[in-house]
C-alpha positions as CSV (number, residue, x, y, z in Angstrom):
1,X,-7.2,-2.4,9.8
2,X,-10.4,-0.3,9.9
3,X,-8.3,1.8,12.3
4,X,-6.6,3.2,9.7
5,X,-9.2,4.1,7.1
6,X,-10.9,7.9,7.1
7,X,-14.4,7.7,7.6
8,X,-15.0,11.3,8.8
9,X,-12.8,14.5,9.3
10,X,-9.8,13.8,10.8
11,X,-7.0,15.9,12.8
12,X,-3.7,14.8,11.8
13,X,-1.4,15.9,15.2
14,X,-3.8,13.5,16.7
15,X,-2.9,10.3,14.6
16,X,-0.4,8.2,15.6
17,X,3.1,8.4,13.9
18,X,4.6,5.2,15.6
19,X,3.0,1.6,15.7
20,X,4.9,-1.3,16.3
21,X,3.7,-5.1,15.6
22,X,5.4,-7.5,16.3
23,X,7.4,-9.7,13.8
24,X,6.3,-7.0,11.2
25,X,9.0,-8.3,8.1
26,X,7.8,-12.0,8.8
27,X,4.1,-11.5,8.9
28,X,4.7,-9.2,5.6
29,X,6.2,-11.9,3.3
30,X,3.1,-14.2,3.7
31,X,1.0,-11.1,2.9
32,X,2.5,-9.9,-0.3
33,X,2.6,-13.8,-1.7
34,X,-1.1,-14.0,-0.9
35,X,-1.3,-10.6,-2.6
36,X,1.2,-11.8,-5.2
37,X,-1.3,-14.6,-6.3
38,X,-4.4,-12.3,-6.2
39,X,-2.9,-10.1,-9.1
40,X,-2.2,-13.2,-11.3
41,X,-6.0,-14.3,-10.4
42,X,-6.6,-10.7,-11.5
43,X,-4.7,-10.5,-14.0
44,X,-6.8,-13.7,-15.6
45,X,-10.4,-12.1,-14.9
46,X,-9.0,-8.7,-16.8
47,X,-12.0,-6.5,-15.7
48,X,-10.4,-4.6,-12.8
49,X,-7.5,-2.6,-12.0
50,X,-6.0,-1.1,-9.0
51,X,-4.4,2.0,-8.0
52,X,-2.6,2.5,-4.9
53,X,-1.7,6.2,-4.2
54,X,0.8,7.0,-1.9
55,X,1.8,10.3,-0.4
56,X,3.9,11.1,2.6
57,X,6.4,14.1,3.2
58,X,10.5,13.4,2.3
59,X,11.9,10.3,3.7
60,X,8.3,8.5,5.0
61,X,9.6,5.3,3.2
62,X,7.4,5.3,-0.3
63,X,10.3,3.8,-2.2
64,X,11.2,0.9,0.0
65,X,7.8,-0.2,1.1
66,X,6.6,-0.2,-3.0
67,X,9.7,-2.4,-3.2
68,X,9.1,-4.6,0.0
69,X,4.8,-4.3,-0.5
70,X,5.1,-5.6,-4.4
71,X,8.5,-7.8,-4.5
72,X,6.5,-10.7,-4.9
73,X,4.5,-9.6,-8.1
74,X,5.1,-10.6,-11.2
75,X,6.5,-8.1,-13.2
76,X,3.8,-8.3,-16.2
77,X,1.4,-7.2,-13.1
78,X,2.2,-3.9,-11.5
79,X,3.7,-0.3,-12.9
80,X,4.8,2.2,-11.0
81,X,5.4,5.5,-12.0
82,X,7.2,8.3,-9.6
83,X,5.7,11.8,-10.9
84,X,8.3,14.7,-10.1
85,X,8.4,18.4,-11.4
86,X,6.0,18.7,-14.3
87,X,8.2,18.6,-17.5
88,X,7.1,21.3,-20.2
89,X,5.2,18.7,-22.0
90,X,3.0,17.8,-19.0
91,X,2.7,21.1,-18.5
92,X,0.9,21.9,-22.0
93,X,-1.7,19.9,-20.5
94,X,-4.2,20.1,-17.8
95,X,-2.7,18.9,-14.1
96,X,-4.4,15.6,-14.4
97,X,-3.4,14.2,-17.7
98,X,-0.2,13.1,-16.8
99,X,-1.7,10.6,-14.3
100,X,-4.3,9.5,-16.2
101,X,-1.8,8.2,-19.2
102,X,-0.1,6.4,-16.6
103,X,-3.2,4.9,-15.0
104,X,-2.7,0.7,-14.8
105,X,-4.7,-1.4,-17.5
106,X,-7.4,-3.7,-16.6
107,X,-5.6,-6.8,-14.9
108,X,-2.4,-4.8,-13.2
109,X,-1.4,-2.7,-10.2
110,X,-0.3,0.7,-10.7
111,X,1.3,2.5,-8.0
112,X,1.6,6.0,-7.9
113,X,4.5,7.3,-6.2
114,X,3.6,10.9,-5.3
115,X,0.5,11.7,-7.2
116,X,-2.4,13.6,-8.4
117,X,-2.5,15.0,-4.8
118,X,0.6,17.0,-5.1
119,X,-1.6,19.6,-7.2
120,X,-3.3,20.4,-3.8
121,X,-0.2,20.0,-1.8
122,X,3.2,21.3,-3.3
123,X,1.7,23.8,-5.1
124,X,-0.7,25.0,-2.1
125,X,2.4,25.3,-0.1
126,X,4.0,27.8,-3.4
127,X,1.3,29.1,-5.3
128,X,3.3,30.4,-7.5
129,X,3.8,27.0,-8.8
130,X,0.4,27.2,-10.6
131,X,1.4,30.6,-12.7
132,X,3.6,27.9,-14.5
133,X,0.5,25.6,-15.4
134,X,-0.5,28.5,-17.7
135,X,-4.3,28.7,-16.7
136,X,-6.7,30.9,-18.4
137,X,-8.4,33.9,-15.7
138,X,-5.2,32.5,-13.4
139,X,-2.7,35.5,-14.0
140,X,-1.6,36.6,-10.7
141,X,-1.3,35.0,-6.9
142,X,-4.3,36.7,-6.3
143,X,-6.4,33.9,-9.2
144,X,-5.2,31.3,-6.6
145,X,-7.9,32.3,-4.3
146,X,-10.3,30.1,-2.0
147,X,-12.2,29.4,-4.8
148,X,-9.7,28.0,-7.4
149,X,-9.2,25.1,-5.0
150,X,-12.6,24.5,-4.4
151,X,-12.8,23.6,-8.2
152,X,-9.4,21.5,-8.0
153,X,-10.4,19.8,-5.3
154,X,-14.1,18.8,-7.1
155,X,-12.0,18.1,-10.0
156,X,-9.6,15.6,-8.0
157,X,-12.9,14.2,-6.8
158,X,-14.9,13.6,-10.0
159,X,-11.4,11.9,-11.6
160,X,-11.3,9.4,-8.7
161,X,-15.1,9.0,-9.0
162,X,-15.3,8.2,-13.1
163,X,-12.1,5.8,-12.4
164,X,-13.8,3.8,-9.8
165,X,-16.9,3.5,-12.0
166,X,-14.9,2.3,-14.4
167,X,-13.5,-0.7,-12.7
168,X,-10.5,0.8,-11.1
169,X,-10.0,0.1,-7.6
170,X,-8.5,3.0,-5.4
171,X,-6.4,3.0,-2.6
172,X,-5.0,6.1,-1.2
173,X,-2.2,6.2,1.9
174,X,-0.7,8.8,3.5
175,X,2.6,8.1,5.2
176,X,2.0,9.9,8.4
177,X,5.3,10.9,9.8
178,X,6.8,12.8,12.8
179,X,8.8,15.5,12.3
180,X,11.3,14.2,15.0
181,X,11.6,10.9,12.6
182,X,12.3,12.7,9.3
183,X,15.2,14.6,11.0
184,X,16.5,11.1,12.1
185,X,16.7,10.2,8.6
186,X,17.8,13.0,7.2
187,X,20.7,12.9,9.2
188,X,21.2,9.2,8.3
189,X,21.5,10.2,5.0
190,X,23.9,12.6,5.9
191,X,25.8,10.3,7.7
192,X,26.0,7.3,5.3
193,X,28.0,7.8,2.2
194,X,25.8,5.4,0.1
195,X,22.8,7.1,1.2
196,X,24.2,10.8,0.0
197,X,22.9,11.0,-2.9
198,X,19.7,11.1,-1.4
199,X,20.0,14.4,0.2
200,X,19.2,17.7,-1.2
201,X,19.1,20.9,0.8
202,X,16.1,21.1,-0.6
203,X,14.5,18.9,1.5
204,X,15.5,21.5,4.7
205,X,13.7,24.4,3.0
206,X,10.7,21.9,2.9
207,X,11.1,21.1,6.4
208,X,10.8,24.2,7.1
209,X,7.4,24.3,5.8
210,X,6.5,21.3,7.9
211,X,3.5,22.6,9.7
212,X,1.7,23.9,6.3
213,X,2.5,21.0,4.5
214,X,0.8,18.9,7.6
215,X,-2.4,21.6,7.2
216,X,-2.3,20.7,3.6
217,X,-2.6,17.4,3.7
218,X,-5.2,17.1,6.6
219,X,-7.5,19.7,4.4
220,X,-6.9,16.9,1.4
221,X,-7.5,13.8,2.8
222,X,-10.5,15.0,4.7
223,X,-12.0,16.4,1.2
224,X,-11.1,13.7,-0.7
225,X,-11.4,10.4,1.3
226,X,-14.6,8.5,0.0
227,X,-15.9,5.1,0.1
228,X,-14.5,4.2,-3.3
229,X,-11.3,6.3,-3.0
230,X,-10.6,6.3,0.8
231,X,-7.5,7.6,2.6
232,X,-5.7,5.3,5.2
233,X,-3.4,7.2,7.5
234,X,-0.3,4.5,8.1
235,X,2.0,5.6,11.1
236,X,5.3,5.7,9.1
237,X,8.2,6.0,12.1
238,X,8.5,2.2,12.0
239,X,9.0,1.2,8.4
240,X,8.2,-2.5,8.4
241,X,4.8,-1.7,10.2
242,X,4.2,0.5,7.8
243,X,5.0,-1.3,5.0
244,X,3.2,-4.7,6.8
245,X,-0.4,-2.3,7.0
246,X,0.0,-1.1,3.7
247,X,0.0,-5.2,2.3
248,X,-2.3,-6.5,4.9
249,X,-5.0,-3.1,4.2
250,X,-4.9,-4.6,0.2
251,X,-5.1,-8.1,1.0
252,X,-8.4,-7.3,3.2
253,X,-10.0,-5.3,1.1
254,X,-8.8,-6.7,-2.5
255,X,-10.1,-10.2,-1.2
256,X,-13.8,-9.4,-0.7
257,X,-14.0,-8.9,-4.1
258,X,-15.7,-12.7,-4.4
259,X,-16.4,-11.6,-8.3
260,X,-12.7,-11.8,-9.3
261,X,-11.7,-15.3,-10.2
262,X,-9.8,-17.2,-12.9
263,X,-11.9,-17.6,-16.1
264,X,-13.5,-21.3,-16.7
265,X,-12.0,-22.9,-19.6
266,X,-14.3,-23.0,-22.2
267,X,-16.6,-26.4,-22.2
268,X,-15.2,-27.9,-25.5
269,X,-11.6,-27.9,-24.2
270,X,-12.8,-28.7,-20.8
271,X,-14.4,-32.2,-22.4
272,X,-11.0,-32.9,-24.2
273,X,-8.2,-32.6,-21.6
274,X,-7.6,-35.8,-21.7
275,X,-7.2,-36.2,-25.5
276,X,-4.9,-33.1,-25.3
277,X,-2.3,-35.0,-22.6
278,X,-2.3,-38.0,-24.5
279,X,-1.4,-35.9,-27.6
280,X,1.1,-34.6,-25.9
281,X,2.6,-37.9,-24.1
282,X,2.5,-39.5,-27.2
283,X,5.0,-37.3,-29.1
């Protein structure tokens, strides 16, 4: 799965968008069991969390791989929050603070749908997105130079740093998706009654952006993939590969992690098991 990770600069056009394994849903429900009991071991030990960032552009498949990656969780073990427009609140406060109140609690998953990245992405693409943050020296387009996302993107960088030094463990993936694809599902949605709801002609404005948003994101994950926040690149056209890398990429890594196991019981109770069944058979 090392094929995936970002070691070093990448060019995005020259990833793959389309990987097929074999028997992908099969080989997937193993995976997220095994991954399933981790979080409960996890869960016990109660000094680690994990956060699994994922990005993609519309339609990549983020909301039915987090349902198909995490169905066999327990529910007590993994959030997930989908961050959309800022609301006015959010907005009274710096970009990142509305992620870091939704960050998971020692023992759990949280899974961020969209994230922290879109400050470097959507509003990259329309700077004029950031005159609504309300910024001091940031009055104009013009404020929104090279420099101001220098800063953001140290800023980004620092977060994800003090997180992971805090016992959070961070994954990032982007849902890397051809253009050619997206229009498939687009139109599916057009198509499908059930699936209408979905669409927005929104999302064809967007597309039209498609080759800015791609620069975007290859600038961001190659300035912010690190070894304890790294960026996997997970060809999105097939959507149970996809959604089989994204488990099996977790399971590896999460697993090496020979520190997290279930607590010992406590010696006293240890010596008395038995006196604590036969108190309980003999009721």
């Amino acid at each position: 799965m090392d094929d995936y990770k970002v070691t070093s600069n990448i060019i995005l056009k020259k990833r793959e968008t389309k990987v097929v394994i074999d028997k992908a849903k099969k080989k997937l429900k193993k995976v997220r069991r095994d991954l399933g009991d981790w979080q409960n071991t996890m869960y016990a030990h109660n000094k680690y969390a994990v956060l699994v960032c994922l990005q993609g552009m519309d339609t990549s498949g983020k909301d039915s791989l987090i349902r198909e990656v995490f169905k066999d969780f327990n529910v007590r073990g993994v959030d997930v929050t989908s961050f959309k427009v800022p609301t006015e609140l959010e907005l009274d406060h710096d970009f990142l603070w509305r992620h870091y109140i939704a960050l998971p609690q020692r023992g759990r998953f949280g899974v961020f749908n969209r994230t922290h990245y879109e400050n470097v992405l959507v509003t990259r693409v329309h700077p004029e997105y950031i005159l609504g943050e309300r910024l001091p020296g940031v009055t104009s387009l013009q404020d929104i130079n090279e420099a101001f996302w220098n800063k953001r993107f140290d800023q980004i960088n620092q977060f994800e740093k003090h997180l992971s030094e805090n016992g959070t463990l961070i994954f990032k993936f982007f849902l890397h998706l051809s253009k050619e694809e997206q229009k498939n599902r687009l139109l599916r949605r057009l198509r499908k009654q059930n699936k209408n709801w979905k669409f927005s002609p929104g999302d064809l404005k967007e597309r039209e952006l498609w080759d800015r948003y791609q620069e975007c994101y290859q600038e961001a994950i190659n300035r912010t993939s690190k070894p304890h926040a790294p960026w996997y690149t997970i060809p999105a056209d097939d959507k149970p590969t996809a959604r089989y890398l994204v488990a099996s990429i977790l399971h590896d890594s999460l697993t090496k992690y020979k520190d997290i196991k279930e607590p010992e019981l406590d010696d006293k109770i240890k010596a008395n098991l038995e006196a604590y069944k036969s108190q309980l058979n003999n009721e």
